[in-house]
C-alpha positions as CSV (number, residue, x, y, z in Angstrom):
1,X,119.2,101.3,100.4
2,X,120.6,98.8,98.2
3,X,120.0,97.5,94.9
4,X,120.7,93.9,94.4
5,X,118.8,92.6,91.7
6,X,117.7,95.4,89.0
7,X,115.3,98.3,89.6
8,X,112.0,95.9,90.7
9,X,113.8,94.0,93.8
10,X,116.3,95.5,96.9
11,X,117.6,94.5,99.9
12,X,116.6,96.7,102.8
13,X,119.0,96.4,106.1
14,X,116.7,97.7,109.8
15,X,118.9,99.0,112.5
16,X,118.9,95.8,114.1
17,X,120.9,93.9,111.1
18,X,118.3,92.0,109.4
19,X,118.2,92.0,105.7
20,X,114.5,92.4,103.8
21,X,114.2,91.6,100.2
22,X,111.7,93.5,98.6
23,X,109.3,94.0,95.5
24,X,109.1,97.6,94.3
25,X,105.7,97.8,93.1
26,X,105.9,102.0,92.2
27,X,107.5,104.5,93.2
28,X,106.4,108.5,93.3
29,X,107.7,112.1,93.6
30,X,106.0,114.1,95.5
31,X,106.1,117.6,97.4
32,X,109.5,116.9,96.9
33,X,110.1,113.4,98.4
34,X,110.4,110.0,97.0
35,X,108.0,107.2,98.0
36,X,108.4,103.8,97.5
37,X,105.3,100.8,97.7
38,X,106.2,97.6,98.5
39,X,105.8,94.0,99.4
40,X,108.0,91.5,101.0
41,X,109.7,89.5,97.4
42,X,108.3,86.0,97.1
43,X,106.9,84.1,94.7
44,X,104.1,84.6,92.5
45,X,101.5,82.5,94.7
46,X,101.5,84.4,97.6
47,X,101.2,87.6,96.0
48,X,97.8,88.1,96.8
49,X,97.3,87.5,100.1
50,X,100.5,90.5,100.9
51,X,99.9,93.9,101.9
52,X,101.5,96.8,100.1
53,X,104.1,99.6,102.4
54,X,104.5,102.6,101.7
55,X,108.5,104.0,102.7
56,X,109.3,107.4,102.1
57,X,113.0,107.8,101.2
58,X,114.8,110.5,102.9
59,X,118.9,111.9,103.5
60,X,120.1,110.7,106.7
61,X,123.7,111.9,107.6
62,X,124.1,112.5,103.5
63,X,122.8,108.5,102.9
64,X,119.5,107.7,101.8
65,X,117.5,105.4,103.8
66,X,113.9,104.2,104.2
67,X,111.3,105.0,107.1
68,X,107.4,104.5,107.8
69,X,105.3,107.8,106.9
70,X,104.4,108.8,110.4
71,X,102.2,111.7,109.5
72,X,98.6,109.9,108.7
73,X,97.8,112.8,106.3
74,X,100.4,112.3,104.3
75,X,100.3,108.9,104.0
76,X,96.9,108.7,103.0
77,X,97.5,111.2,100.4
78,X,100.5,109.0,99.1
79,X,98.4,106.0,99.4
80,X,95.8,107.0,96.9
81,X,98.1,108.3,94.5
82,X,100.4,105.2,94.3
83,X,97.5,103.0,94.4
84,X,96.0,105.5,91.3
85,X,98.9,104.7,89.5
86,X,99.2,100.8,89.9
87,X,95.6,100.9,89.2
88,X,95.5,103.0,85.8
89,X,99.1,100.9,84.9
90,X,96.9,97.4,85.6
91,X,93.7,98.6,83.2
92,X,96.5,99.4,80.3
């Protein structure tokens, strides 16, 4: 995981090569883990019609890298508590 451009964008790499830039809307510890929700960057417009991922960060061969949440439980637990937080952030 990269950061390129200050702590609300980064540039993601898959396995295949191909580069992501992405919006960190929160990010969350919990049970130990970091979580990160995003969206794909772009501009303001289209920011509403974009759906939110959540990545869980974790140590792969002492590197940190991002995957999908594959357990559903935990997901939707992370879900509600990131969306909690953008939620309560937006009504400040």
């Amino acid at each position: 995981m990269e950061d390129q451009y200050g702590s609300d964008f980064m540039t993601i790499v898959d396995e295949d090569g191909t580069e992501y830039e992405l919006e960190v809307l929160s990010s969350l510890e919990w049970n130990g883990c970091t979580y990160l929700a995003v969206i794909p960057a772009t501009d303001e417009e289209n920011k509403q019609e974009l759906e939110v991922s959540i990545l869980k960060s974790v140590e792969e061969d002492g590197e940190s890298i991002l995957c999908a949440i594959e357990d559903e439980a935990e997901l939707e637990s992370v879900y509600e508590l990131i969306m909690d937080e953008l939620y309560e952030e937006e009504e400040e």
